[in-house]
DRENMIGU-809618 format. One line per field, with one value per residue (C-alpha): residue number from 1; z, x, y. Coordinates in pm, 1 decimal, m for minus. Last residue first. Layout:
N
i: [NUM,...];
pz: [Z,...];
px: [X,...];
py: [Y,...];
//
This chain:
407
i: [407,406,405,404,403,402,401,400,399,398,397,396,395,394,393,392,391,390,389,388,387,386,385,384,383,382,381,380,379,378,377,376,375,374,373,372,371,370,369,368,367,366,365,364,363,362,361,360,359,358,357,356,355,354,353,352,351,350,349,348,347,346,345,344,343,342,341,340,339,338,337,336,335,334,333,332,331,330,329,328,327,326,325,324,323,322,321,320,319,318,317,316,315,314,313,312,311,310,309,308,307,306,305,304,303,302,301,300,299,298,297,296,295,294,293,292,291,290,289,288,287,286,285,284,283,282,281,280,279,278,277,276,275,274,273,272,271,270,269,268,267,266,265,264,263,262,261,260,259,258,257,256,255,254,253,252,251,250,249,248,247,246,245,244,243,242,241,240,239,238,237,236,235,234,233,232,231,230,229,228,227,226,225,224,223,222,221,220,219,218,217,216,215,214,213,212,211,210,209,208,207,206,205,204,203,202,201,200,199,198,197,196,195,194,193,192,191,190,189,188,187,186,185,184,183,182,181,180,179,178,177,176,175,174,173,172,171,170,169,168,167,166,165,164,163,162,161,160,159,158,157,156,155,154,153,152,151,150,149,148,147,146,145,144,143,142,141,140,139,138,137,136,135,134,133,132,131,130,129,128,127,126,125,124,123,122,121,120,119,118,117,116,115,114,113,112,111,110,109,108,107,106,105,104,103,102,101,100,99,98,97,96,95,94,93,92,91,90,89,88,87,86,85,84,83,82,81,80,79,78,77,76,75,74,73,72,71,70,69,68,67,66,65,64,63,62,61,60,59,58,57,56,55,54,53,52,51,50,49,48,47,46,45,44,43,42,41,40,39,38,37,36,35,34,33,32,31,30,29,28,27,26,25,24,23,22,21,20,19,18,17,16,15,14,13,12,11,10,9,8,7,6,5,4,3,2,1];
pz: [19419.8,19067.3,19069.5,19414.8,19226.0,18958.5,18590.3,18277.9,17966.5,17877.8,18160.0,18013.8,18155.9,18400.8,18683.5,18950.7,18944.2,18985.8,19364.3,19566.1,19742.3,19353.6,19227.2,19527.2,19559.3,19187.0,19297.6,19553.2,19377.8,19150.6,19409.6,19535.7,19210.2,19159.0,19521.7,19417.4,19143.4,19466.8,19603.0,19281.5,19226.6,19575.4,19879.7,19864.9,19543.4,19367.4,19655.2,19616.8,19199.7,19250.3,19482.8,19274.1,18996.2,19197.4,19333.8,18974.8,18812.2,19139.6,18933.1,18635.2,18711.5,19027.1,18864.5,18550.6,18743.4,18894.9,18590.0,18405.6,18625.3,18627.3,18215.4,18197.4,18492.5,18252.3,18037.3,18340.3,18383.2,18359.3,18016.0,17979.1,18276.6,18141.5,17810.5,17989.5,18219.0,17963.7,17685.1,17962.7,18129.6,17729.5,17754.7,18101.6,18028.2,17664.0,17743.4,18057.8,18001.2,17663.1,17856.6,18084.1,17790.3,17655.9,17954.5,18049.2,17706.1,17750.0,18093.1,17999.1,18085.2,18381.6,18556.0,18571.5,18943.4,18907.8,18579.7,18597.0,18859.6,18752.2,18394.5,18672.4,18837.2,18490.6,18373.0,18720.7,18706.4,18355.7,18419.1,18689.8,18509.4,18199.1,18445.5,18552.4,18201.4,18152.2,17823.9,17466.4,17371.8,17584.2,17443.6,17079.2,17155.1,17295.3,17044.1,16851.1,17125.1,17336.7,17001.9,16976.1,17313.1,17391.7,17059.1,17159.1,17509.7,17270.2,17192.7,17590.0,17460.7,17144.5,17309.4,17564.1,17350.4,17178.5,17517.1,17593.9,17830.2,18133.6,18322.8,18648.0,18494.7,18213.4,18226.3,18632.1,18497.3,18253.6,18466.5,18744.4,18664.4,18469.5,18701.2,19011.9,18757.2,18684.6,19041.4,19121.1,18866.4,18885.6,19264.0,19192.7,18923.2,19148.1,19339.5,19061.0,18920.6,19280.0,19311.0,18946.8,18943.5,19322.2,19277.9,19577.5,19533.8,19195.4,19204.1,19534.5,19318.3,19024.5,19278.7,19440.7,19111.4,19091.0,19443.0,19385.8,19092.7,19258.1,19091.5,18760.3,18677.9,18388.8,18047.3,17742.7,17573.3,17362.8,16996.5,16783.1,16634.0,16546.0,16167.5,16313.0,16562.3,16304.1,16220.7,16657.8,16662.0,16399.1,16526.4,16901.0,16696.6,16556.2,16876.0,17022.0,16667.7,16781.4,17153.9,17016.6,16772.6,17060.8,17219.3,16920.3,17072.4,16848.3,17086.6,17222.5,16880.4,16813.3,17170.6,17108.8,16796.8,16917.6,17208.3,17007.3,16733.7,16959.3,17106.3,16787.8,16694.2,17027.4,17006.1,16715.3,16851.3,17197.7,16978.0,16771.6,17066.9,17239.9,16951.6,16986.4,17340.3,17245.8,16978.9,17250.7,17380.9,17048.7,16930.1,16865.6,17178.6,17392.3,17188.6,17328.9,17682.1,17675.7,17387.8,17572.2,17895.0,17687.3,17480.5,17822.7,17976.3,17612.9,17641.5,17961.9,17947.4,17745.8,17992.5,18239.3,18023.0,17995.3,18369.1,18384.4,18139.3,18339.2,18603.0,18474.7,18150.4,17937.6,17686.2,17423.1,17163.8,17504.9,17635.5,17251.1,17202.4,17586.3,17462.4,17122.2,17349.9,17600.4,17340.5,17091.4,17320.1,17465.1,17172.8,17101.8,17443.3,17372.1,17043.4,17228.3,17505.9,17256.1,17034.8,17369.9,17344.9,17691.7,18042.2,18125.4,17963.0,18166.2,18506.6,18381.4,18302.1,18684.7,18788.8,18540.5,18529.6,18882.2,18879.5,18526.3,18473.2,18723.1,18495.6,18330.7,18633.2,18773.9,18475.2,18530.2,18911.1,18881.8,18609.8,18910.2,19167.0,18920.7,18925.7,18574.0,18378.8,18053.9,17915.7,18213.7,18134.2,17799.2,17811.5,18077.5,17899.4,17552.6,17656.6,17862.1,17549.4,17313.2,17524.0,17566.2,17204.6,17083.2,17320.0,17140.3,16810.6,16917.3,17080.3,16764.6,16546.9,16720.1,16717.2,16377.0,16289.3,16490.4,16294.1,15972.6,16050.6,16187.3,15906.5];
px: [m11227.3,m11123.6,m11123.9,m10907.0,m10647.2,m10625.6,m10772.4,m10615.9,m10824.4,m11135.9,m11133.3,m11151.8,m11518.9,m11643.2,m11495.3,m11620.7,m11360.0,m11096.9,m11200.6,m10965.8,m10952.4,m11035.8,m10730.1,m10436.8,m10618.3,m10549.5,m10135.7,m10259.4,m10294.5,m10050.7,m9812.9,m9957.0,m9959.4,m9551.6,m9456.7,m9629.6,m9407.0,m9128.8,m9273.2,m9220.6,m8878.6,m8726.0,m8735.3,m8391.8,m8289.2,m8619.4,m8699.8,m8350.1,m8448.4,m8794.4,m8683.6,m8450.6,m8626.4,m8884.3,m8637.6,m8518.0,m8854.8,m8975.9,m8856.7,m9036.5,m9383.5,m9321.6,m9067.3,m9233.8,m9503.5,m9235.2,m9031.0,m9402.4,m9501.7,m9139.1,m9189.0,m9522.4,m9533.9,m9516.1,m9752.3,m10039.4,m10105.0,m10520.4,m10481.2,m10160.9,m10209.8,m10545.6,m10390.9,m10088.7,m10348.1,m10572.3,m10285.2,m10130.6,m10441.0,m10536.4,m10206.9,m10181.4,m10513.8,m10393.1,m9979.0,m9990.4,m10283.2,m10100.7,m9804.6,m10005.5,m10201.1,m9867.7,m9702.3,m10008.5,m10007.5,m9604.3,m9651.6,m9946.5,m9804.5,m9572.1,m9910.4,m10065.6,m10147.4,m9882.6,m9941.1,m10273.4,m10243.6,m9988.2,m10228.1,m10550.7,m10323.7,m10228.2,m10578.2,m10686.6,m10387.8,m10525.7,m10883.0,m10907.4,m10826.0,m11011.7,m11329.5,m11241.4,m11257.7,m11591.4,m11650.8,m11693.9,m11420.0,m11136.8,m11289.2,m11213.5,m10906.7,m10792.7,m10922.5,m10555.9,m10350.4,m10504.6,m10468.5,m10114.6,m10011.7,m10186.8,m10008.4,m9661.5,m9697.3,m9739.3,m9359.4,m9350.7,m9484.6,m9253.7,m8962.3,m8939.5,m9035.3,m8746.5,m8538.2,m8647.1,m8927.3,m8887.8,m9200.8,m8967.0,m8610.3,m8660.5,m8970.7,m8924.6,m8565.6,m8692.1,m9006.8,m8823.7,m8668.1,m8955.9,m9195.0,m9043.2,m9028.5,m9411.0,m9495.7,m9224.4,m9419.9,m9780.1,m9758.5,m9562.3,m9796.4,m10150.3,m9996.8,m9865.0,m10241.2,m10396.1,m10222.5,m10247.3,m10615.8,m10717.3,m10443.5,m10208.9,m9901.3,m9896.2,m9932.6,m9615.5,m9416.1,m9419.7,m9302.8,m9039.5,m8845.1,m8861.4,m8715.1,m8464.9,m8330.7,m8260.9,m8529.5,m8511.5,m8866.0,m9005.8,m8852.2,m9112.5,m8964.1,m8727.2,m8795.9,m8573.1,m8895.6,m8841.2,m8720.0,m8372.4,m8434.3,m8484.3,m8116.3,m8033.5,m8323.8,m8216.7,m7828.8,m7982.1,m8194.2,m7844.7,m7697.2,m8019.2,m8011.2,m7626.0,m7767.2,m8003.9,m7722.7,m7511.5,m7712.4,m7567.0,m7553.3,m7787.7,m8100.4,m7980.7,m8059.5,m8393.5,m8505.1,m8389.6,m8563.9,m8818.5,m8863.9,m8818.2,m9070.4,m9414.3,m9266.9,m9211.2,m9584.0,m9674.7,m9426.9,m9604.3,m9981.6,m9789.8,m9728.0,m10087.1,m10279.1,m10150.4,m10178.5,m10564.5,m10586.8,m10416.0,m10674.2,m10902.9,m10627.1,m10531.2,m10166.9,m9811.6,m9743.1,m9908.5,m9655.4,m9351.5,m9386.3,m9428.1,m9226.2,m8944.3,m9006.8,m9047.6,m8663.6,m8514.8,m8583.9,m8497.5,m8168.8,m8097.0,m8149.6,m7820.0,m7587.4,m7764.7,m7721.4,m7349.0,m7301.6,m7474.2,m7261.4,m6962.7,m7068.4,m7108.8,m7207.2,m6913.9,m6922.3,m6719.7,m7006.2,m7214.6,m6916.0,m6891.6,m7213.1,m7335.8,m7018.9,m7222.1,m7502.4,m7442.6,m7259.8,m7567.7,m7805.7,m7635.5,m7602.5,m7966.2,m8082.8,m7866.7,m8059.5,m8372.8,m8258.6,m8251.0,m8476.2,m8723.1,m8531.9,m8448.5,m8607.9,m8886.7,m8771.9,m8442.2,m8659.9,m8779.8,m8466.7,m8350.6,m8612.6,m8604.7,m8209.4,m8239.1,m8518.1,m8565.8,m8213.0,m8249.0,m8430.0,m8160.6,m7909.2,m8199.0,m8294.8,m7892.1,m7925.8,m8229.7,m8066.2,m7780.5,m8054.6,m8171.9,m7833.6,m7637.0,m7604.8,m7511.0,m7867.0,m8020.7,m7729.0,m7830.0,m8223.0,m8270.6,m8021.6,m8154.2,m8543.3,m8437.9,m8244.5,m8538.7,m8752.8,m8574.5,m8472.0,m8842.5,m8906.5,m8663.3,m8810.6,m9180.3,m9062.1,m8900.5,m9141.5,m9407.1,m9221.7,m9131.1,m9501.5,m9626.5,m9359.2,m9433.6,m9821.8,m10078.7,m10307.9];
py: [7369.0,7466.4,7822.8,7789.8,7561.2,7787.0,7666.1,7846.9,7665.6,7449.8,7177.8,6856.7,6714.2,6498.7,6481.0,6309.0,5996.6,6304.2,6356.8,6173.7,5833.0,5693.1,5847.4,5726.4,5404.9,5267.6,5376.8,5146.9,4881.6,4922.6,4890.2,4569.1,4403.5,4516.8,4346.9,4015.7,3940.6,3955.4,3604.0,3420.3,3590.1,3472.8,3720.0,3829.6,3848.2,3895.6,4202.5,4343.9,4358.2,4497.7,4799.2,4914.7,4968.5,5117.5,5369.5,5371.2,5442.8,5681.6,6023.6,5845.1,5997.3,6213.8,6324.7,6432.3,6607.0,6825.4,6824.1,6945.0,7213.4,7372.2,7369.5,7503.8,7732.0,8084.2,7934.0,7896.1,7531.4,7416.7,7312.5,7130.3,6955.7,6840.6,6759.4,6548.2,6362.2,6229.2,6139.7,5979.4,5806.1,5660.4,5504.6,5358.1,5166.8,4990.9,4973.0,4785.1,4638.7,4452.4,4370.7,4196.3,4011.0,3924.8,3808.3,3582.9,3414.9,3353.1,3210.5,3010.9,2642.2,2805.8,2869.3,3170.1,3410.6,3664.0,3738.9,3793.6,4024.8,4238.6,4239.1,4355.8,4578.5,4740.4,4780.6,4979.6,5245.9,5330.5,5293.1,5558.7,5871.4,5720.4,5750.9,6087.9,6247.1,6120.4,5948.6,6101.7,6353.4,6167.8,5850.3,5949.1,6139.6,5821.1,5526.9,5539.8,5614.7,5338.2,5105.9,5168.7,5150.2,4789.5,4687.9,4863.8,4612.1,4330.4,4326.9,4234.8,3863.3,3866.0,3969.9,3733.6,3462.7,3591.1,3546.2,3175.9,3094.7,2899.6,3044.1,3088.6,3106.7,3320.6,3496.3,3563.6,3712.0,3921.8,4034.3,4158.9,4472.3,4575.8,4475.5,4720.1,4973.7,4933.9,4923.6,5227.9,5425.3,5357.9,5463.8,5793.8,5855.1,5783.7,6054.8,6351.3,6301.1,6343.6,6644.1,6783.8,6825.3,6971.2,7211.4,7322.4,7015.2,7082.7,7473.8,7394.3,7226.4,7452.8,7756.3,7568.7,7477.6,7871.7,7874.2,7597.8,7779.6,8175.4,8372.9,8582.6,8725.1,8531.4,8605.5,8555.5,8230.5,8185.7,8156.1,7899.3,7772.0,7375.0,7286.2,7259.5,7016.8,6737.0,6676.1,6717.0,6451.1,6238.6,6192.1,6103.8,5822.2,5724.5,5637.0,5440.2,5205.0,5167.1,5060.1,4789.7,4649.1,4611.9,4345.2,4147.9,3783.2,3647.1,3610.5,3942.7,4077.7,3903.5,3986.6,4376.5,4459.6,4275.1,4514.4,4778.2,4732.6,4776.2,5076.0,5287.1,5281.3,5356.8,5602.5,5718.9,5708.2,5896.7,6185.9,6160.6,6140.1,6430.7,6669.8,6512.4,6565.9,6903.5,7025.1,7235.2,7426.5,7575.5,7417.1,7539.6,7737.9,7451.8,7245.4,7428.6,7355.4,6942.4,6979.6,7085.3,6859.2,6531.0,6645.4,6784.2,6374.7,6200.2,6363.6,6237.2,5854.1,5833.8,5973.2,5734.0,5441.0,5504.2,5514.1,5176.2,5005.2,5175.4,4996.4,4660.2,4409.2,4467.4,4212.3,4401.0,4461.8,4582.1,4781.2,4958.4,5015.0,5141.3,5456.9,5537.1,5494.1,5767.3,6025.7,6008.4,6058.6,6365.4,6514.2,6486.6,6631.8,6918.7,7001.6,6938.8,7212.4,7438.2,7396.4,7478.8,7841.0,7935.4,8027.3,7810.5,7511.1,7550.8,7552.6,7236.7,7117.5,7193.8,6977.8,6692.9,6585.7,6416.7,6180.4,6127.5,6052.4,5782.2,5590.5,5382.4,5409.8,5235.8,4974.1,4893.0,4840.8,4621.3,4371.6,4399.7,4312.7,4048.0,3891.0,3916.7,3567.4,3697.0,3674.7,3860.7,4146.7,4150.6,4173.8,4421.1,4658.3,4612.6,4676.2,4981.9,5098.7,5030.4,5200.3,5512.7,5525.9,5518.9,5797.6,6004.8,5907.1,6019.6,6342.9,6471.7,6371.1,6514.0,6853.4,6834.4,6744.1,7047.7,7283.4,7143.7,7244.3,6925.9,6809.1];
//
């Protein structure tokens, strides 16, 4: 059994993820409902994500310098303040800018909340229990995931989009309750340098080590293909497979299942198969759902949704858990935090680029045409790990790895 502290810590993480995805699933599901364009639908999954691409650096250096409660206290607050205000313009039928604004706001605190615990459980947990540390956080969210997005397809559905972004608001209450139980510690202090230099200095491990570089690659690739879906898959659902928004909601719903089991089998496999060969699946499985999807009729829409939704979550998974423990291993403690932003924006840095870049493609090239653009960056986000050398590797590295140890 994991200590009060560990379970705080999971807990933590796995309700503010919970938030994240049930916000994303509101906002894509509203505005397609009230008629919004997909480059708007795009727009709003960008402001959505764009958190991750400018909050993560400097909160990395943050996580290196202060108390991780901290920064998971202030994540909390500012969950609360972004979808108390997404509320109120969804319950008024606000679906514009200051919608988007809001959703940024939100989309913050659950960006310092993944980078605190990211640092702090390391603290809390031997090196050899963090797959399984890692398994049990993304188990809950998995958890978590499978109920938001029916949460927010029955809710639509009933013109309550609201309700989605209320649930949001009191997650942010939870985590600033739950915060208390965490270690108020700060870490050791690291020599004081100017903040682009020590966001510099986690780059440049990444970019150095034979591990994280091909990790932070195949990221950027899995990112703006899975962004690029989820700004397009709403309205292809609706208006090109004809389904209705529970439907909706059902078939993504099965994305949670895909998460649940990977987090349940992943310490398992972690323990048991080679390391590089879960590296790979996970950008493989989603290609092959992208695919799928892509390629069925209007008769198996839903069924093709689902078993998309289900790769998406399944592969994906079990590489997360892989990645995160590896990263966790081979980082030195002082790099923890600025190793993580960089990794984490290279992971959901590119979500509103990708975002983006799905709903200009539906608009201009048509939504049947623009599915395509989401297969062909996941296939080469497959490309950027088997053009390196993670498919050889075979085992989770045991501790502290530099990049010339490793090569």
């Amino acid at each position: 059994m994991p200590s009060p502290q560990v379970f705080a810590l999971l807990l933590t993480g796995i309700i503010a993820q919970f938030a994240d995805k049930l916000a994303l699933d509101t906002i894509t599901l509203a505005a397609t409902q009230a008629g919004a364009t997909p480059r708007f639908v795009g727009l709003l999954v960008a402001a959505q994500s764009a958190a991750w691409l400018l909050v993560s650096l400097p909160a990395g250096v943050l996580a290196d310098r202060i108390a991780p409660r901290s920064l998971i206290l202030a994540g909390g607050g500012l969950m609360v303040a972004g979808s108390l205000a997404g509320t109120v313009l969804l319950a008024s039928g606000h679906i514009g800018w200051a919608l988007a604004l809001s959703t940024f706001v939100a989309a913050t605190g659950p960006v310092v909340v993944a980078l605190s615990i990211f640092v702090l459980l390391p603290r809390l947990v031997p090196v050899a229990e963090l797959p399984r540390a890692n398994g049990r956080l993304e188990l809950g969210r998995a958890c978590l995931s499978l109920a938001s997005p029916l949460i927010a397809g029955w809710a639509v559905a009933r013109g309550a989009g609201s309700l989605g972004l209320g649930i949001c608001a009191a997650a942010g209450l939870f985590l600033l309750v739950n915060a208390l139980r965490l270690p108020a510690e700060r870490p050791a202090a690291p020599p004081r340098q100017k903040l682009h230099r020590a966001i510099a200095e986690g780059g440049a491990f990444v970019i150095s080590h034979p591990y994280l570089r091909p990790i932070a690659l195949c990221a950027i690739g899995w990112n703006l293909a899975f962004f690029a879906f989820m700004a397009l898959f709403a309205p292809y659902a609706a208006r090109i497979l004809l389904l209705n928004p529970e439907t909706i909601g059902l078939a993504s719903s099965v994305y949670g299942a895909g998460l649940v089991l990977g987090a349940l089998c992943g310490p398992t496999l972690i323990a048991r198969l080679p390391t590089g060969v879960l590296l790979v699946f996970g950008p493989a499985s989603s290609l092959l759902g992208a695919g799928l999807l892509a390629l069925a009729p209007a008769g198996l829409g839903a069924q093709a949704l689902a078993v998309a939704f289900f790769l998406f979550g399944f592969g994906p998974i079990l590489w997360f858990i892989t990645q995160t423990s590896l990263r966790q291993a081979v980082t030195p403690q002082a790099l923890l935090g600025r190793v993580s932003a960089t990794l984490t924006t290279a992971m959901y840095g590119m979500r509103p680029l990708g975002a983006l870049a799905g709903g200009l493609a539906g608009e201009s090239l048509g939504l049947q045409a623009a599915i395509w653009l989401p297969v062909t960056l996941f296939a080469l986000s497959t490309l950027a790990i088997l053009a390196s050398p993670m498919p050889g590797l075979q085992a989770m590295p045991g501790g502290e790895l530099t990049p010339q140890a490793a090569e």
